[in-house]
N, C-alpha and C positions, 0 to 999 in steps of 0.2 A: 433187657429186651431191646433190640437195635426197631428205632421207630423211621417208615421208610416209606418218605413218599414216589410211588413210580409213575412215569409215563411214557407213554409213547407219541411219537408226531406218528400222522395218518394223514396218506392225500390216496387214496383209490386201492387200497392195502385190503381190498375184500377177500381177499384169498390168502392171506395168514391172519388178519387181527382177532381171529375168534380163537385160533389154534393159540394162538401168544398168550390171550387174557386165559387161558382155561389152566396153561402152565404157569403162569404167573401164577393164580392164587393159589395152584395147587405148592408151589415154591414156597411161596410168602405162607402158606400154613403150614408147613413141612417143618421153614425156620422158626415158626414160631414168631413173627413179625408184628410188630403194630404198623399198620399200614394201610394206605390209599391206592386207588388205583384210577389216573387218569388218560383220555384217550383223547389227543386234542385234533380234532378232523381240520385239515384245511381247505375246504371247499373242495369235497370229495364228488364224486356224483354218485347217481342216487341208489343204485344195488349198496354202493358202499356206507349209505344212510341208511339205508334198510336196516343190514347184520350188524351197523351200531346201537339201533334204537333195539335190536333184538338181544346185543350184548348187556342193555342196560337193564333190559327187562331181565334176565338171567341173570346177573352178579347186581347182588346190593351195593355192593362196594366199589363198582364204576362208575366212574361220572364221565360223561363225553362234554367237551368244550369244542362248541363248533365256528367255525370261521364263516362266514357264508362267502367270501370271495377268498380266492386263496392268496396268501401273505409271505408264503416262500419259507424254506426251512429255518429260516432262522426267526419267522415271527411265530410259527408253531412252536421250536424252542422255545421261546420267550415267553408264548403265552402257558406252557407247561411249567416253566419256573416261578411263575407266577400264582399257580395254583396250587403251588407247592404246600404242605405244611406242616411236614414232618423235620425231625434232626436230619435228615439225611433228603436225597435226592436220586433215584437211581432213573436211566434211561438209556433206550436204545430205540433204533427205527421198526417201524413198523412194518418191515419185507422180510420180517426171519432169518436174516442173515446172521445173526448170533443168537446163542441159546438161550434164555432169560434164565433157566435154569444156574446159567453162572454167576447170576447173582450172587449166588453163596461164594464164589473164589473173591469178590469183589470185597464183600461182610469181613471175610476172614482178614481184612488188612484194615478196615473201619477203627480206628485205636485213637485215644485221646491225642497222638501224637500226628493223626494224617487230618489234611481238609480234602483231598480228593484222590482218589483211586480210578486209575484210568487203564483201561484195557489195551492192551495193542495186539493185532491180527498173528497169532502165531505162524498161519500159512494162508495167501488172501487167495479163495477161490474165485476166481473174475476171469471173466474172456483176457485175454494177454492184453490187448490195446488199453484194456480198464486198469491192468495190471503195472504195463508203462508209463500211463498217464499220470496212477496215482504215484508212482515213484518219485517221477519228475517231481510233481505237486508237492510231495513230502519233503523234497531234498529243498528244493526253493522256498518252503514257508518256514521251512526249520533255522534255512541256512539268512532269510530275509531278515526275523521276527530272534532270532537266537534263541530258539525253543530247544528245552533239556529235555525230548520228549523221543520214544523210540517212533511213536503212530500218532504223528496230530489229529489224523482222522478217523480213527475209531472211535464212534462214536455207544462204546457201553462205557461209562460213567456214573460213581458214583461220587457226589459232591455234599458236601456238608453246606443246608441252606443258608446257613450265617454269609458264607462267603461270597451272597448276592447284595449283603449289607454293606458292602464293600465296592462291587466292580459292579457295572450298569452296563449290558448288553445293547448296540441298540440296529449289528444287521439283520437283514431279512434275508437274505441268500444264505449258502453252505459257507461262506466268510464266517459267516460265527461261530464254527470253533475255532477257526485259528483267532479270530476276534480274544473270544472266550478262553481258551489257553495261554492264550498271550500274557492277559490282562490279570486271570491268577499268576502265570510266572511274576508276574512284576510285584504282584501286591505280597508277593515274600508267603504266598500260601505253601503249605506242607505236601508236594504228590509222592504217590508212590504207584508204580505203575506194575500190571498182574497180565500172564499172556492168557488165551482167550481164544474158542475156538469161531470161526469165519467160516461159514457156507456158502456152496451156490444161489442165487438166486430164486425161488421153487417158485414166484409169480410177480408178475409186472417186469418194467425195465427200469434203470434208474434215468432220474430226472435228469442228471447233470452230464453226461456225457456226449453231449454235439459239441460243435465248433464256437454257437452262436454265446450256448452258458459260459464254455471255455473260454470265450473270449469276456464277457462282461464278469465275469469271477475272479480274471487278473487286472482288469482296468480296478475292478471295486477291492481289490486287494492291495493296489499300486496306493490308492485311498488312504487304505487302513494303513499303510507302511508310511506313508508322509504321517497321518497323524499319532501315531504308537511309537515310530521309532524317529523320526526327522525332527516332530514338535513336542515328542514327549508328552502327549494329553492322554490324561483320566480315564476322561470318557471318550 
């Protein structure tokens, strides 16, 4: 029995995270899963504090971790990693842009021989400008960091939690997964990557796409590329 801890990050996600958690256990009981299920709110406002404390009351098996100030996606990742405590690790965001049900394409590659199974967008449904952006974004963190990866930024993941015993996360922006991919490529971890179906949007807009994040995401990436690849640091 594959033991799997899941989460999702959540900033104002009221309009899928109930749809998500209802597929998820219905998934996670389907696979037959030993499993968690955590929902880490980052200083959401309050409708979307409502339908969490209402999802906690509906599934025993949800626990919400809340921020009360929000910490940016990479300290929601981190504090999901943190609360981890299963063999495994699975996550994805909280706007339903992929099907948690693919969890099973993820499982079917989980083998004594992988530490992490990472998705990549087989076709990315995004307004074009999202579409070019993330291009650009991928060809420059790929071509920056030397990443063997088709989609650094897809973020469905399943990671074996041993491999946090090893690498130390520690941004708070959407840097961390290039952060976080980087830093398993280096430590000689196992990937093997599975395609994976990408949606439209169906509520909210995404956080990262103005001028103002674009620009402090490659000042804080200019960062990580001096300390990763110029000084060669750990952490």
């Amino acid at each position: 029995m594959n033991s799997v801890s899941i989460f999702y990050p959540c900033y104002n996600d009221w309009g899928t995270m109930g749809s998500m958690i209802m597929l998820t256990v219905q998934t996670a009981e389907r696979l037959g899963l030993d499993y968690d299920i955590t929902i880490v709110d980052d200083g959401s406002e309050v409708h979307t504090l409502a339908l969490l404390d209402e999802i906690e009351k509906t599934y025993p098996q949800v626990r919400v971790v809340r921020h009360e100030k929000n910490r940016g996606y990479g300290g929601a990742l981190r504090s999901g990693f943190a609360a981890a405590t299963k063999e495994w690790i699975f996550y994805t965001d909280g706007d339903a842009q992929y099907d948690v049900r693919e969890l099973e394409v993820l499982l079917q590659k989980a083998s004594p021989e992988v530490d992490v199974v990472q998705g990549f967008k087989i076709t990315r449904h995004d307004p074009l400008h999202r579409i070019i952006i993330g291009r650009i974004y991928h060809w420059f963190v790929k071509t920056a960091f030397l990443l063997n990866l088709c989609d650094v930024d897809c973020d469905f993941r399943l990671i074996r939690r041993s491999v946090f015993d090893k690498i130390t996360l520690i941004s708070d922006s959407g840097v961390i997964c290039c952060e976080m991919m980087a830093k398993i490529q280096r430590a000689g971890f196992r990937i093997v990557e599975v395609p994976v179906n990408h949606y439209e949007r169906a509520h909210g807009k995404s956080q990262f796409f103005n001028f103002r994040r674009i620009a402090r995401t490659l000042w804080q990436l200019s960062g990580l590329w001096l300390r990763l690849v110029v000084l060669k640091k750990t952490i």
